[in-house]
C-alpha positions in Angstrom: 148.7 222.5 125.8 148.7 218.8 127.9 150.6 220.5 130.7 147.9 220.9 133.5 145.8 217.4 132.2 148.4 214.8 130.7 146.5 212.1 131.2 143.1 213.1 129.9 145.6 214.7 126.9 147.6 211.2 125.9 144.3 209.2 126.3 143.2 211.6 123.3 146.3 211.1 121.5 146.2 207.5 121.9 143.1 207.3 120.4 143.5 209.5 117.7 146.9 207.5 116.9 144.7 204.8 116.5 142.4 206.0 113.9 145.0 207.1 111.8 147.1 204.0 111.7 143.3 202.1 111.2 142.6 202.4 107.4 146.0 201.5 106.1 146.2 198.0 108.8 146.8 195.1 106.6 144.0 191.6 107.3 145.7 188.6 106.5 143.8 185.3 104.7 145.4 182.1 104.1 144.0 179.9 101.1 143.7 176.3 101.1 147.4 174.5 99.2 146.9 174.3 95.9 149.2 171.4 93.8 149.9 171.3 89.9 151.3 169.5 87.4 154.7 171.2 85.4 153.4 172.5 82.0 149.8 173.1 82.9 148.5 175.8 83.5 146.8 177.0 87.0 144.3 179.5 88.4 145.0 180.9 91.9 141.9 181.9 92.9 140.3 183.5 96.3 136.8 182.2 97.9 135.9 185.3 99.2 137.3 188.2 97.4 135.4 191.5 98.2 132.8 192.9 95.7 134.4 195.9 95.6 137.8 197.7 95.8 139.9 200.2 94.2 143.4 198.1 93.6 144.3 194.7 93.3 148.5 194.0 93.0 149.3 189.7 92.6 152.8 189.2 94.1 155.5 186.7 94.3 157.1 187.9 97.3 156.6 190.5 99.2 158.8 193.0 97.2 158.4 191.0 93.8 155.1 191.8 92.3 153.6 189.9 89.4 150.5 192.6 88.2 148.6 195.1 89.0 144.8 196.2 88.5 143.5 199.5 89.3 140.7 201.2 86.9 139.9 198.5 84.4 143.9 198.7 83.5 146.3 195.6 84.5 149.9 196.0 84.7 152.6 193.3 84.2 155.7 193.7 85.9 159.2 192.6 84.9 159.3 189.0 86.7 160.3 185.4 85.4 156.6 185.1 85.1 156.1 187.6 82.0 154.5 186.3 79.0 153.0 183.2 81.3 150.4 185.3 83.7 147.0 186.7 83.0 144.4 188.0 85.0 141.2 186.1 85.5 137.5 187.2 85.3 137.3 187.2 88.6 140.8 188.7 88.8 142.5 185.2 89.6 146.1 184.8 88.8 146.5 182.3 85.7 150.0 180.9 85.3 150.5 179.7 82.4 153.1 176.6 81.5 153.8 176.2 85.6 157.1 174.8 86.6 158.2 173.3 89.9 160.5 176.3 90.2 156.9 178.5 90.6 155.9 176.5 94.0 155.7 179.2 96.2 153.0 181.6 98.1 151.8 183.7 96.3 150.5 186.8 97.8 147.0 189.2 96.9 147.0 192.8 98.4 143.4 194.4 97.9 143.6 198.1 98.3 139.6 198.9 99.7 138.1 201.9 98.8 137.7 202.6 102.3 141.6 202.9 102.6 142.1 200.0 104.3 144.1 196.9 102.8 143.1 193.0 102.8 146.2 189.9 102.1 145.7 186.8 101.1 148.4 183.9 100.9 148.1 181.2 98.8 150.8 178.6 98.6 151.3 176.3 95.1 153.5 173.1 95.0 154.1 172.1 91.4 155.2 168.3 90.7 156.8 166.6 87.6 154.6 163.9 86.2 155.1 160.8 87.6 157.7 158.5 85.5 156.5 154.6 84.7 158.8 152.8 87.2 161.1 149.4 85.8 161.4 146.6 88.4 165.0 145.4 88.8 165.3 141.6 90.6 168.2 140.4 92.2 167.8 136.2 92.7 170.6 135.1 95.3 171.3 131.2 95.4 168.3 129.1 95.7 167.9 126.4 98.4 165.1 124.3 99.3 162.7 126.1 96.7 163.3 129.3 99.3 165.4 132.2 97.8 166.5 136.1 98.9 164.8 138.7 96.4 166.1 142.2 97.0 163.3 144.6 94.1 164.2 147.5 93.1 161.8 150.5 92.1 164.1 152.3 89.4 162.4 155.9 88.4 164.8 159.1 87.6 163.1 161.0 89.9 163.6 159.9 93.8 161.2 162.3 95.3 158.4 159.9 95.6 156.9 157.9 97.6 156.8 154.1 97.2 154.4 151.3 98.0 154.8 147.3 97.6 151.8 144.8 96.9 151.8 141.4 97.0 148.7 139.1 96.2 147.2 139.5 99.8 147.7 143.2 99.6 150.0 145.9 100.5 153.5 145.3 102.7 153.8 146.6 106.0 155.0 150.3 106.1 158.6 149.9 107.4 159.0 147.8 103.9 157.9 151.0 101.7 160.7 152.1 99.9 162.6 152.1 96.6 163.8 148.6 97.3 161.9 145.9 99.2 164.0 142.9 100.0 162.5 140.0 101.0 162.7 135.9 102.2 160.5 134.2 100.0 159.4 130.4 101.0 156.8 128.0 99.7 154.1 128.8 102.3 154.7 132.8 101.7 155.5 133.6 98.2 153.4 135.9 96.3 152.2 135.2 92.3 152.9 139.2 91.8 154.8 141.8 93.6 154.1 145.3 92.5 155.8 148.6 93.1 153.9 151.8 92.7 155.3 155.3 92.4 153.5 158.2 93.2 153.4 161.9 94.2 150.4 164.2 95.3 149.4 164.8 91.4 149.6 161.0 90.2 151.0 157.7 90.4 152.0 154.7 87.9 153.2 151.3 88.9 155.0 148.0 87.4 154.5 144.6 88.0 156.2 141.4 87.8 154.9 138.1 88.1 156.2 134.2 90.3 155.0 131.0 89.3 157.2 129.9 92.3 158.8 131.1 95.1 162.1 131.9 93.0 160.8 131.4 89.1 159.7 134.4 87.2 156.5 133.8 85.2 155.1 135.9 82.8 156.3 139.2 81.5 156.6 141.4 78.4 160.4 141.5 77.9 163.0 139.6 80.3 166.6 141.1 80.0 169.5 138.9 82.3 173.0 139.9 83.2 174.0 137.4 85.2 172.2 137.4 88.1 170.1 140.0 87.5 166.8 140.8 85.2 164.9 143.7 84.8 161.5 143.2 83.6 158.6 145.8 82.4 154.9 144.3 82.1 151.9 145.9 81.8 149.9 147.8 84.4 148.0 145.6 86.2 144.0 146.3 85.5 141.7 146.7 88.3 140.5 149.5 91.1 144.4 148.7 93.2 146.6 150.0 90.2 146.2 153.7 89.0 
């Protein structure tokens, strides 16, 4: 039949081709990070979800799906997330008790009722509360009223990030770590030094306190082992500590 016109012929083709592959393309949407805290529960929720459509599936990847929603009836598939998911009002994906094993991104496919199918990705990062750090001092010899302190941040969990105050405000960044070490004189010593621990969901701090450059003042309980102390005191009040 495309024998005496080919090109006229594939141009139709082509476009017909076209059509067909049309109501079943796929239009991706990326959603804004969301974070969490383990054994809350969270709502994944999409800003501009069509009015209208004829299914709705939640997934975890692309071949693990969560639920589905077509017809007023909502499926639950056999996941880890059975018994902790529901599906919203607006057809948001609740999680219920979220762990740090859930971060992930999620995935919404919205079948249209023209045929055609819309995706959404949402990624969630779920964090562990954020512990109350203990400050652990090691004094080396003291000369001149000018001592070595090497602090140590001690928290069971290490992924977080660290920041170091002293009375005229925070250390430079190159000193923000789990252990500040320091050379502390007359002219430069601090009345406090305090470490803070935090993550993108919270942060808690401790405090401990110099009357000199090398002679701990105040705290709430002083333990020694030779050359070292730890020491817990209470958080610090004011805007700085949160």
């Amino acid at each position: 039949m495309c024998s005496q016109s080919l090109k006229p012929c594939l141009a139709l083709e082509l476009l017909l081709l076209f059509h067909l592959v049309l109501p079943t393309s796929t239009q991706g949407h990326s959603e804004n990070r969301l974070t969490a805290i383990s054994g809350t529960n969270v709502s994944l929720q999409i800003s501009n979800l069509p009015a209208k459509y004829k299914q709705l599936t939640w997934f975890y990847t692309t071949s693990q799906k969560i639920l589905e929603w077509e017809s007023n009836q909502t499926i639950l598939f056999n996941s880890k997330f059975k018994g902790r998911v529901s599906l919203g009002q607006s057809h948001d994906l609740c999680i219920h008790n979220v762990q740090k094993e859930d971060s992930n991104t999620y995935i919404l496919r919205v079948l249209m009722e023209s045929g055609t199918e819309k995706e959404w990705h949402i990624p969630l990062e779920v964090y562990d509360p954020v512990p109350k750090p203990e400050i652990e001092i090691q004094k080396t010899q003291e000369v001149n009223n000018r001592c070595h302190l090497q602090l140590s941040c001690r928290i069971p969990d290490r992924l977080m990030n660290y920041t170091w105050y002293r009375d005229s405000g925070p250390f430079s960044t190159g000193l923000q770590n789990s252990v500040l070490e320091i050379v502390v004189e007359p002219n430069n010593y601090s009345t406090f030094y305090t470490c803070q621990v935090s993550n993108p969901v919270g942060s808690k701090n401790d405090t401990v306190y110099f009357t000199s450059p090398c002679k701990l003042g105040r705290s709430s309980a002083v333990a020694w082992t030779v050359t070292w102390l730890i020491i817990m005191v209470p958080i610090v009040p004011g805007p700085l500590w949160t």
